[in-house]
C-alpha positions as CSV (number, residue, x, y, z in Angstrom):
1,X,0.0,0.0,0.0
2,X,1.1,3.3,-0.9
3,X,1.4,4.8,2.5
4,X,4.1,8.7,1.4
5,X,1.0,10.5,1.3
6,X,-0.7,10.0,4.4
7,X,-2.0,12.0,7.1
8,X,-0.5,11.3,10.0
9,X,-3.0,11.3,12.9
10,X,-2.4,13.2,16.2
11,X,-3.7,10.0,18.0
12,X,0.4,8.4,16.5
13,X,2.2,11.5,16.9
14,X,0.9,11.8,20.5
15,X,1.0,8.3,21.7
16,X,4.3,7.2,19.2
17,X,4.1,4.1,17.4
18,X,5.3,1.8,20.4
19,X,2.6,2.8,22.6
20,X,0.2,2.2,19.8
21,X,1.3,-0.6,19.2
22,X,0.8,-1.9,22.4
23,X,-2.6,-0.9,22.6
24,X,-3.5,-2.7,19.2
25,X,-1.9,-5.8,20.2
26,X,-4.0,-6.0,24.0
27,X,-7.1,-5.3,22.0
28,X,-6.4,-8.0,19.0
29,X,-8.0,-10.8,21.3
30,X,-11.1,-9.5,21.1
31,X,-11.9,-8.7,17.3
32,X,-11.8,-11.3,14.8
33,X,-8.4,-10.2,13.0
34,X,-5.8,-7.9,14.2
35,X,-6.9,-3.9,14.2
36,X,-5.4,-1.3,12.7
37,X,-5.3,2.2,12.0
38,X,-5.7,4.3,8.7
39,X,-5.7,8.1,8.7
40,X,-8.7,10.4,7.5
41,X,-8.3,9.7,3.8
42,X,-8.5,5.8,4.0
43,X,-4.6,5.4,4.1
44,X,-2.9,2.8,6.7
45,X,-1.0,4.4,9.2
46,X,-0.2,1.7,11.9
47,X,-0.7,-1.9,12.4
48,X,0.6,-4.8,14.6
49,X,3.9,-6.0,13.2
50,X,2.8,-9.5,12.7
51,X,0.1,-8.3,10.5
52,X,2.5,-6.8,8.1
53,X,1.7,-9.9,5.9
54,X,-2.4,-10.4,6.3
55,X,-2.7,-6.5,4.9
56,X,-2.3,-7.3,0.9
57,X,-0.6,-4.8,-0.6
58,X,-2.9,-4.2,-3.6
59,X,-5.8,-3.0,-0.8
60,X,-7.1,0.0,-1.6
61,X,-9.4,1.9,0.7
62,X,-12.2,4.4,0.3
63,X,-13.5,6.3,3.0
64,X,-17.0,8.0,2.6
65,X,-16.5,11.0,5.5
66,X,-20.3,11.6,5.6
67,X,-21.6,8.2,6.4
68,X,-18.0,7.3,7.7
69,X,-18.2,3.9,5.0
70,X,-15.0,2.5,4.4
71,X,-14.6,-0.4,1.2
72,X,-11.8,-1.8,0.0
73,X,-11.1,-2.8,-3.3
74,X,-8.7,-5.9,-4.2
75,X,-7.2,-5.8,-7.8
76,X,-6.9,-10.1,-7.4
77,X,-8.9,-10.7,-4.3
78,X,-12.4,-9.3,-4.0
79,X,-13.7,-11.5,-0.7
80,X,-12.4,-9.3,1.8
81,X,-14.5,-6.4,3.6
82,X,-13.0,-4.1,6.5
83,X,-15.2,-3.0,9.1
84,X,-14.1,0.5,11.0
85,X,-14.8,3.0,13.6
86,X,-14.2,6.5,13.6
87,X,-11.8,8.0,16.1
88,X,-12.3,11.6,17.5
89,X,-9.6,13.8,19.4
90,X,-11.4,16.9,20.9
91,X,-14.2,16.3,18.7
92,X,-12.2,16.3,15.4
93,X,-12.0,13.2,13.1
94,X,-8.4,12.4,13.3
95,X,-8.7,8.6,12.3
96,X,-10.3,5.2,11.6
97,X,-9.7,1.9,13.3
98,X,-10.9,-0.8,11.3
99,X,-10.1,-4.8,11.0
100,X,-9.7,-6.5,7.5
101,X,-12.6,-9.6,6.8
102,X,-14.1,-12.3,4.9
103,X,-16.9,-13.6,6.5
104,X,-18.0,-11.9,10.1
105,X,-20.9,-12.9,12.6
106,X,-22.3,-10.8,15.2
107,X,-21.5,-7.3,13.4
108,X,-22.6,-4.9,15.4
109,X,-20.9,-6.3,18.4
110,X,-17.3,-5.8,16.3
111,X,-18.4,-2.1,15.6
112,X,-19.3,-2.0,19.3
113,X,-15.8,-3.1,20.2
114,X,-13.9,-1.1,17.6
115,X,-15.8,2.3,18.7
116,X,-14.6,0.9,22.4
117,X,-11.2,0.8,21.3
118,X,-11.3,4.1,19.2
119,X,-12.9,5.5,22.2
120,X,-10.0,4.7,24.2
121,X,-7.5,5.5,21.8
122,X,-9.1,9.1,22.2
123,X,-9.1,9.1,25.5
124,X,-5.3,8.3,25.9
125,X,-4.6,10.6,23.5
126,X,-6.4,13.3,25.0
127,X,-4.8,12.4,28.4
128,X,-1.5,12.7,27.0
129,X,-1.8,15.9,24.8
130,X,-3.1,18.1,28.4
131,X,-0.1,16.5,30.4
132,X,2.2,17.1,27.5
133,X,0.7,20.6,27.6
134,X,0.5,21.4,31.6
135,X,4.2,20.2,31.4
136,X,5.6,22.0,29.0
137,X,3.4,25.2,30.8
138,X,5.1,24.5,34.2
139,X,8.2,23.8,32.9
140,X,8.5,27.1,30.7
141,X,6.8,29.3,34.1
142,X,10.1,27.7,36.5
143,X,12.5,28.1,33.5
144,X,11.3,32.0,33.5
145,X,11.3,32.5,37.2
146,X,14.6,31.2,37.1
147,X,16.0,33.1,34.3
148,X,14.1,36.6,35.7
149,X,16.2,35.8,39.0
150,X,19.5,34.6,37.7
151,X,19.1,37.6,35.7
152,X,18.5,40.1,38.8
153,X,21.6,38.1,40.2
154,X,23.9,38.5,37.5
155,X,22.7,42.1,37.2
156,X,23.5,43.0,40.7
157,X,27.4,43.9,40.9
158,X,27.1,45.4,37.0
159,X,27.5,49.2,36.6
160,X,28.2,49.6,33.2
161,X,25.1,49.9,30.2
162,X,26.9,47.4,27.5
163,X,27.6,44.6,30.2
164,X,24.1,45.3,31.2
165,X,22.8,45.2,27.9
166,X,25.3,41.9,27.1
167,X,24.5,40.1,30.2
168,X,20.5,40.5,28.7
169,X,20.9,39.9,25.5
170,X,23.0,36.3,26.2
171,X,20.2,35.3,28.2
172,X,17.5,36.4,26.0
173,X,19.2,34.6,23.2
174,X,19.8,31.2,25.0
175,X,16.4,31.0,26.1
176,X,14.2,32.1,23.2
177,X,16.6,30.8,20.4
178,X,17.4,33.2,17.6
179,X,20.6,33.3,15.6
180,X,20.1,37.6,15.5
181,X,19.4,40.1,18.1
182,X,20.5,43.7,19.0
183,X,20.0,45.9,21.8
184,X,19.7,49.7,21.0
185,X,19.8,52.2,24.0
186,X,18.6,55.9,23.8
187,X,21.5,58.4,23.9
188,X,19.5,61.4,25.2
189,X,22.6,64.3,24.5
190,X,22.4,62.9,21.0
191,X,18.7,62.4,21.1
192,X,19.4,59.2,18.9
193,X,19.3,55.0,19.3
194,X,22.7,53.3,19.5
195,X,23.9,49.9,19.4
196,X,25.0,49.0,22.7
197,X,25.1,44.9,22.2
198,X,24.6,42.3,19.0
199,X,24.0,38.9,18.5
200,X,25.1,37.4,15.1
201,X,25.1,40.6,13.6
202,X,28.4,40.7,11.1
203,X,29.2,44.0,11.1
204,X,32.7,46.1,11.7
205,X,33.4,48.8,14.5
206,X,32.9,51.6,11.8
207,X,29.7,50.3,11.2
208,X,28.5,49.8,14.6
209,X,29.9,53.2,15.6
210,X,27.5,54.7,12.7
211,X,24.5,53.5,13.5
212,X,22.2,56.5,15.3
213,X,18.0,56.0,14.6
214,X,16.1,58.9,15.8
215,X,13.2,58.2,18.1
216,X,10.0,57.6,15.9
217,X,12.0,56.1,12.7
218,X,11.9,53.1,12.0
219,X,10.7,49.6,13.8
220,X,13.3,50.5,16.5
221,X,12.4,54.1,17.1
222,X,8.7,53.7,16.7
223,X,8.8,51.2,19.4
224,X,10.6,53.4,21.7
225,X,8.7,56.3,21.2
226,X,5.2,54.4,21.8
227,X,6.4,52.0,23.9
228,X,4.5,48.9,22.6
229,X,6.3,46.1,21.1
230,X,6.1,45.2,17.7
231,X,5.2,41.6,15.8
232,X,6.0,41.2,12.2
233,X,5.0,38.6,10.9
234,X,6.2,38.7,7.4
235,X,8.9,41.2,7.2
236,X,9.2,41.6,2.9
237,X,5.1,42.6,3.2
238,X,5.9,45.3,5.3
239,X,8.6,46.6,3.2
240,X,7.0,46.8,0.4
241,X,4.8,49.1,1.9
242,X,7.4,51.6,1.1
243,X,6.6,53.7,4.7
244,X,9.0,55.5,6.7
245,X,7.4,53.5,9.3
246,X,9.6,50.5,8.5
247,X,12.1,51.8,5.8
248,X,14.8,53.1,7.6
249,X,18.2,52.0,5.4
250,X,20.5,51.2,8.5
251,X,17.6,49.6,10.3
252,X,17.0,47.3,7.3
253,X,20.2,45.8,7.1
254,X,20.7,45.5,10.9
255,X,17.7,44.7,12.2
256,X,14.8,43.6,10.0
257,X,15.5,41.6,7.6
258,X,16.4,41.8,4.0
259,X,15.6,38.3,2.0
260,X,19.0,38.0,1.1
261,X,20.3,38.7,4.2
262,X,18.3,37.2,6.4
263,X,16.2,33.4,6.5
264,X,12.8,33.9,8.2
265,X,10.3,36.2,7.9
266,X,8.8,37.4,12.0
267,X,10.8,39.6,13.5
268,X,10.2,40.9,17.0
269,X,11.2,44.4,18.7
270,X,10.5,45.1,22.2
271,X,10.8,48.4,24.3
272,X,12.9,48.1,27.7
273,X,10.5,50.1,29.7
274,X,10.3,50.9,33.4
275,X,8.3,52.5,35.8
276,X,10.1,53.9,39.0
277,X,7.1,56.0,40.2
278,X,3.4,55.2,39.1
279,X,3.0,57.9,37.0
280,X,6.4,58.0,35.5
281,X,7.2,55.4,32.8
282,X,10.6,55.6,31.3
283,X,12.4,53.7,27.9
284,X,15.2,53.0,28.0
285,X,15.8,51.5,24.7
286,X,14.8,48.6,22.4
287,X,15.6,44.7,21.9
288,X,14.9,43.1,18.5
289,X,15.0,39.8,17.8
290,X,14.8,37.8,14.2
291,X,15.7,34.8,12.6
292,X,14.2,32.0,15.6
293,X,16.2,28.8,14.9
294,X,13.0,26.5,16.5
295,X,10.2,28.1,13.8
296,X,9.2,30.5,11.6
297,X,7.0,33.2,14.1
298,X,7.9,34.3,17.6
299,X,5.0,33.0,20.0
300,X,3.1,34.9,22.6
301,X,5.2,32.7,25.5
302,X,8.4,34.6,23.5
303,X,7.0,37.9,23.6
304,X,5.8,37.7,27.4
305,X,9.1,36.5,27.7
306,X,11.2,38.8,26.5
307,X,9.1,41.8,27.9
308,X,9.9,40.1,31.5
309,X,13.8,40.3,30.4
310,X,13.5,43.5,29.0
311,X,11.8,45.0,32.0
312,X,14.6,43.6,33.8
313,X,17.1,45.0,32.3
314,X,15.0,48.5,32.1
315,X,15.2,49.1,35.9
316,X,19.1,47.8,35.8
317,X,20.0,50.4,32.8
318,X,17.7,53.0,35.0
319,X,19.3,52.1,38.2
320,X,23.1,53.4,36.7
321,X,21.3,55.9,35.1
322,X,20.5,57.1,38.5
323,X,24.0,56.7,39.6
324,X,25.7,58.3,36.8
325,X,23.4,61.6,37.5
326,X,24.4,61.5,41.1
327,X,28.0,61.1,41.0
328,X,30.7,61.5,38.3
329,X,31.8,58.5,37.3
330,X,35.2,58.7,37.9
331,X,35.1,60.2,41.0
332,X,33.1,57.2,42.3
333,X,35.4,54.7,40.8
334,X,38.1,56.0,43.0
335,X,36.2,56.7,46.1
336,X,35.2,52.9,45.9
337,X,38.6,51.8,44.9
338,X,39.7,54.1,48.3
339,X,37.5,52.1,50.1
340,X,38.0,48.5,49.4
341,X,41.7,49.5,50.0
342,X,40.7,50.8,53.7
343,X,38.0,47.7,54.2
344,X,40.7,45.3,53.0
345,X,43.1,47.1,55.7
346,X,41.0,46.5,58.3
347,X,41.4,42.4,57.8
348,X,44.3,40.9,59.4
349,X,47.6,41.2,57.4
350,X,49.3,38.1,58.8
351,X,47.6,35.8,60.8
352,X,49.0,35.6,64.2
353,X,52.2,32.6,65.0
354,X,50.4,30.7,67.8
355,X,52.8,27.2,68.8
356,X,51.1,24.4,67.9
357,X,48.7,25.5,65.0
358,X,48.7,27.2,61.5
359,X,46.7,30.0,60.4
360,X,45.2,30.8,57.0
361,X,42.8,33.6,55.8
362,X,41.4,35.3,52.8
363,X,38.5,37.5,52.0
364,X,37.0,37.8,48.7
365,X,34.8,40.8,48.3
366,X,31.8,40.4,45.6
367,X,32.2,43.5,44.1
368,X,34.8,46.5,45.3
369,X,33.9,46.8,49.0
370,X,31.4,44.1,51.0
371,X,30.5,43.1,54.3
372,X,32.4,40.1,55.2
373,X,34.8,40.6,58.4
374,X,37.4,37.8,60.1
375,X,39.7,38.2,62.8
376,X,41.8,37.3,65.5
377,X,43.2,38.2,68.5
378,X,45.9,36.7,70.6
379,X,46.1,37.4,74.7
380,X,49.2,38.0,76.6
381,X,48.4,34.2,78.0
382,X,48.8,33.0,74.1
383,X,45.0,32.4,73.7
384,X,43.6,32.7,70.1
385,X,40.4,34.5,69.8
386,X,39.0,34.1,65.9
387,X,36.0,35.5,64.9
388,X,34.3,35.2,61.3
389,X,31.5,37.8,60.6
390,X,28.9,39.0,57.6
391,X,27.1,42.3,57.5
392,X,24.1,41.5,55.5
393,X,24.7,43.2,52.0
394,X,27.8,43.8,49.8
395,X,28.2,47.5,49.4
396,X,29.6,50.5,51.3
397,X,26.9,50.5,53.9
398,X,28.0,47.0,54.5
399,X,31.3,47.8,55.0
400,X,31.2,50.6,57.0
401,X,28.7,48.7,60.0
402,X,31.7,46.3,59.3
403,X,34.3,48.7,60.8
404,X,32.0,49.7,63.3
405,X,31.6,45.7,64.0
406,X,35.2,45.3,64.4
407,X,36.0,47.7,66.8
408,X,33.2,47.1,68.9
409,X,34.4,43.6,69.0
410,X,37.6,44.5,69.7
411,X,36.9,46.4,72.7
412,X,34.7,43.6,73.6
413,X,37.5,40.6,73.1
414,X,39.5,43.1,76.0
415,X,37.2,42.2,78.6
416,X,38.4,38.6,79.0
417,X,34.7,37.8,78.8
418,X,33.5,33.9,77.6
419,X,32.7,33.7,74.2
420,X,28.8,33.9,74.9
421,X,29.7,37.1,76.5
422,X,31.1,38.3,73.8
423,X,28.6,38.2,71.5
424,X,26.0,39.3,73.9
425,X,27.3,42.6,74.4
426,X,28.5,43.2,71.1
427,X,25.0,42.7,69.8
428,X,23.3,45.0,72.8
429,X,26.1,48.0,71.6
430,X,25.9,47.5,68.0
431,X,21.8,47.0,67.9
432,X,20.8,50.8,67.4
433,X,23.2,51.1,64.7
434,X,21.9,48.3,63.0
435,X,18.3,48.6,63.4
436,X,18.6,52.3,62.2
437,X,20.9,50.9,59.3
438,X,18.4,48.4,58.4
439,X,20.8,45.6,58.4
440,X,22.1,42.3,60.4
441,X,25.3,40.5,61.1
442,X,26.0,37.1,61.4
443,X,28.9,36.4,63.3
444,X,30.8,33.4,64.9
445,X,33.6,34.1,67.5
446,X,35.6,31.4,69.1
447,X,38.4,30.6,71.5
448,X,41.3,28.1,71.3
449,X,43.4,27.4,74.4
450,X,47.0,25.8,72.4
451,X,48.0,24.3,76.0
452,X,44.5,22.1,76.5
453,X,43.8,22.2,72.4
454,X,40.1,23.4,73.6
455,X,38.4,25.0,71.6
456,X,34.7,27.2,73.1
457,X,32.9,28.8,70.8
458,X,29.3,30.8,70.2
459,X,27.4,31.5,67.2
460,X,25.2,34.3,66.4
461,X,23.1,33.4,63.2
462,X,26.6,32.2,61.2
463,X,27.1,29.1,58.7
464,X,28.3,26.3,61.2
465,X,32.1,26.2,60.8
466,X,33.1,22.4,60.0
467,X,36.3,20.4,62.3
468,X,37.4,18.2,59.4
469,X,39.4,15.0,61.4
470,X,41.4,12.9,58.9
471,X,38.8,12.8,56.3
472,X,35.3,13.3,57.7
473,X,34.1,16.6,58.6
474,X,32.3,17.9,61.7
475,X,29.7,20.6,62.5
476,X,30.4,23.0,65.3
477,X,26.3,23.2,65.3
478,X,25.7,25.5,68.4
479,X,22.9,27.8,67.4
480,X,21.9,31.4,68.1
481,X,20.4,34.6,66.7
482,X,21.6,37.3,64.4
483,X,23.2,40.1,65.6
484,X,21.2,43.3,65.4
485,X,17.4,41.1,65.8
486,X,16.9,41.8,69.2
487,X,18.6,43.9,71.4
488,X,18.7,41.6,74.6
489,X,19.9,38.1,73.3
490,X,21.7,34.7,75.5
491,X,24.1,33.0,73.2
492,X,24.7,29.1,74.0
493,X,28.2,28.4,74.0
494,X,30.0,25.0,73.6
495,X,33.6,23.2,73.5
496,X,35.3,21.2,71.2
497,X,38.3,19.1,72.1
498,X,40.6,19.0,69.2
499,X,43.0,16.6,68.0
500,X,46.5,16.8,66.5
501,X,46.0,17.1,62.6
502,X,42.4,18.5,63.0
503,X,41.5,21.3,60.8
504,X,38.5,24.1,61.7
505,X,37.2,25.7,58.6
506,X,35.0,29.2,59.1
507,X,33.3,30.3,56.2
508,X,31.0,33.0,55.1
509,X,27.8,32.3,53.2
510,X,29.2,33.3,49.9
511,X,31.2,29.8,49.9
512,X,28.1,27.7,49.4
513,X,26.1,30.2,47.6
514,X,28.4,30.6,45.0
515,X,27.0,29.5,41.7
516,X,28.4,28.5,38.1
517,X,26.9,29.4,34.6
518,X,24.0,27.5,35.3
519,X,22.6,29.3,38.2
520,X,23.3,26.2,40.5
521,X,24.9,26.7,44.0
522,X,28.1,25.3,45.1
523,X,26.5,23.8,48.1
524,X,27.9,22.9,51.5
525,X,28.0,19.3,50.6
526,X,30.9,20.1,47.9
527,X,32.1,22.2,50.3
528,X,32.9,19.1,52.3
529,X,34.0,17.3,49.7
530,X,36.8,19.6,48.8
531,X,37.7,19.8,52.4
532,X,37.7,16.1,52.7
533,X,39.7,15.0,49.9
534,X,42.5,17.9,51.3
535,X,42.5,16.5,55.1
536,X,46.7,15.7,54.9
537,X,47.7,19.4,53.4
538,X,48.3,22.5,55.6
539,X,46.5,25.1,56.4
540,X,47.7,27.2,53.7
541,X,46.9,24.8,51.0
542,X,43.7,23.5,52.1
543,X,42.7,28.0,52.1
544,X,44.2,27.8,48.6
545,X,42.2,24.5,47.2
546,X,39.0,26.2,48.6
547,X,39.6,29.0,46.5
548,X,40.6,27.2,43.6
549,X,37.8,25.3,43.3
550,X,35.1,27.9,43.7
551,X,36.7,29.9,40.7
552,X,36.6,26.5,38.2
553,X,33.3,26.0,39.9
554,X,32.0,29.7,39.2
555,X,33.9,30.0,35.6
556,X,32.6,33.2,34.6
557,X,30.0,34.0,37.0
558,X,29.8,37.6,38.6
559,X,29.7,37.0,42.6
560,X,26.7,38.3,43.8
561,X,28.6,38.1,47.5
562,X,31.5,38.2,49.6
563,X,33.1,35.0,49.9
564,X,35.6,35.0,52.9
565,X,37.5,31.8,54.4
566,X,39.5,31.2,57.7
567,X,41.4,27.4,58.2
568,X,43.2,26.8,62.0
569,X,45.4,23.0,62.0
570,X,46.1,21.6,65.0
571,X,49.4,20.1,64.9
């Protein structure tokens, strides 16, 4: 049977031919001859296997749609009949099942049982079209909550409107699928669009450095003057409209499409618009997207889509806007770059040479200045006080309550008191600040005696520090609230006995919320892993490995916090 022209039914494509098949063969017991399928103009489709050779190949078969009457015609054998049912999918005909014949008894029982099994078969397929749907639905709502959040993420420590618009556009690209894009963003001293990022766009410096569309010309400056997005969905019709509208020469070869230049026809431009006060709404520029490598027209889930992302990347551009109006940029460079260098002076230079134990720490700061703090402080009587802290945030606010932190701690490590203590009062003096300040600190502080190898410690609201002993590592789990919640707070406060070889790892939050290309956290499980596989080096390599292994970890990823890391071995 000539089968290259047939229609395929949705009731294969959804359930595939093995699940079909399946379902055939279960049902062949109760029909006189094996079932099988033919498509809406009379035209086998699917069969069981071992029936391959009871279907003659010179069967031809007719289908009358209004009385739904199949025949079939033999051009040597005339003595065989087929008798069908039709099958339905959301009340379309999308099919026939039918059985092949000579002689039959009890005929309407067989239609009976063939509409029961096309019944079925429409059913199933039903059943699996909505799941396939609601799937794909709540799979494309988490992929866009993720993306809108990595995006915020990635967008947090960038200050400059090309990253901006690069760091959008790479995502926008990745997750919609085209092979061209371009952002424009409006210069308003030139009064003009420029191109501030491309994707697959093959075009020189010169040429990039040329490109200026006024506001209302063109696809480009007709969506950021009206700020309404723009579907086209067959680019040459528009064109040969002849209209300013759409005729702008530059904006032709860039960013619609010319036939030559270009292989599909929809092409989709979208304003980046934001709205920092209710009755203000501001554009920042325009993303355009053509050539989609999955079909020929961008969908509505691609349009919501990229008007999420664009809004994103609206209040980001807006945001250094902001900044740039405030403060030259320049001066604001160096005035960060003067205080990172006093913030990194306030962190210990050398850690201190204590008999008996090595000493290693670093602190990583997610952009120029943050809010991680470590110390440590060494009595007259050769007691090590360490202390690991993290204002919450990863600016100059945060480092500034971090000064204040430190030299409230200080004064506070004078007083002898027990580690408890400690952190008691230092959250009772610091609490006003803070509350006013609108922040927190977590913050760990611990004691190690080198003559007992005792270790008492108290933990305000901090990651658990981990004791790694040959190659298993330990929690130092005591509990307690953040600094700065409540202005009256009891620490709990606990000892360790360590062992020779033992290692005690601090570690800020940026450690295990570190996160690679793909948006997924470094976790304090590979934390451990790392640490484990590391238990025979010294202190300064084990700090070292840590390090090492959250930059291949991160690859390019911009931090979005401080990552800071403190190692004590007991020898």
């Amino acid at each position: 049977m000539d089968r290259s022209n047939s229609l395929r039914p949705r009731v294969l494509t959804t359930l595939g031919d093995e699940s079909l098949q399946q379902l055939l063969e279960r049902f062949a017991p109760f029909v006189p001859s094996p079932p099988f399928l033919l498509d809406v103009n009379g035209t086998v489709v699917a069969h069981l296997h071992k029936q391959k050779d009871a279907l003659p190949e010179s069967a031809r078969f007719h289908v009358d749609h209004h009385e739904h009457h199949i025949t079939v015609e033999m051009e040597t054998v005339g003595k065989f009949r087929i008798v069908s049912a039709p099958l339905y999918v959301q009340s379309e005909l999308d099919a026939y099942v039918g059985i092949l014949v000579e002689h039959i008894e009890h005929e309407d029982k067989v239609e009976s049982a063939l509409q029961l099994l096309a019944n079925i078969l429409s059913e199933k397929t039903y059943s699996e079209f909505e799941l396939e749907n609601l799937t794909e639905e709540l799979i494309e709502k988490y992929n866009e909550v993720n993306l809108i959040y990595d995006i915020t993420e990635g967008l947090g420590a960038v200050f400059d409107p090309r990253k901006v618009c690069n760091v959008i556009l790479e995502k926008a690209v990745g997750v919609i699928g085209v092979e061209k894009a371009s952002v424009l963003l409006y210069h308003e001293q030139a009064n003009c669009l420029y191109l501030a990022a491309s994707h697959g766009i093959d075009l020189t410096e010169e040429e990039i450095k040329n490109i200026s569309i006024p506001p209302g010309e063109g696809v480009a400056g007709t969506v950021f003057n009206t700020g309404e997005h723009i579907l086209i969905e067959n680019i040459d019709e528009q064109l040969s409209q002849n209209s300013g509208h759409f005729v702008e020469e530059h904006e032709h070869e860039l960013l619609i499409s010319g036939s030559s230049r270009y292989k599909k026809k929809s092409y989709l431009s979208i304003p980046m618009v934001c709205s920092p006060q209710q009755a203000e709404r501001k554009v920042m520029g325009v993303i355009n997207m053509t050539d989609k490598l999955t079909s020929d027209m961008f969908t509505s889930g691609d349009l919501r889509l990229l008007t999420a992302i664009a809004s994103q990347a609206a209040l980001s551009l807006y945001n250094i806007q902001l900044i740039e109006e405030v403060k030259d940029a320049e001066r604001v460079k160096r005035e960060m770059e003067i205080a990172q260098q006093i913030q990194m002076g306030l962190l210990p230079a050398v850690p201190p040479e204590v008999p008996g134990i090595e000493l290693a720490g670093r602190c990583l700061p997610a952009t120029q200045v943050g809010g991680d703090y470590y110390d440590f402080f060494l009595s007259p009587d050769r007691t090590l006080g360490v202390v690991i802290a993290d204002v919450s945030g990863h600016n100059v606010g945060a480092a500034l309550m971090m000064a204040a932190a430190r030299s409230t701690l200080r004064s506070e490590v004078l007083t002898r008191r027990s580690p408890a203590n400690i952190l008691k009062n230092t959250n009772l003096v610091l609490y006003d600040d803070l509350t006013h300040a609108e922040l927190f600190i977590t913050m760990f502080y611990a004691e190690y005696d080198a003559q007992t190898r005792i270790l008492r410690y108290s933990n305000g609201g901090h990651n658990h520090p981990i004791v790694l002993r040959e190659n298993t590592c330990i929690f130092l789990d005591t509990d307690g609230m953040l600094i700065g919640m409540l202005k009256s707070v009891d620490f709990e406060e606990k000892t360790i006995q360590l062992q020779p070889n033992d290692f005690v790892i601090f570690y800020t939050d940026g450690v295990v919320e570190a996160v690679n290309e793909a948006g997924e956290m470094f976790k304090l499980n590979r934390l451990c892993e790392v640490i484990e596989a590391s238990w025979q080096r010294d202190a300064s390599q084990l700090l070292n490995t840590i390090y090492e292994q959250l930059e291949q970890y991160s690859g390019n990823t911009l931090r979005s916090d401080d990552i800071t890391v403190v190692v004590l071995k007991v020898h």
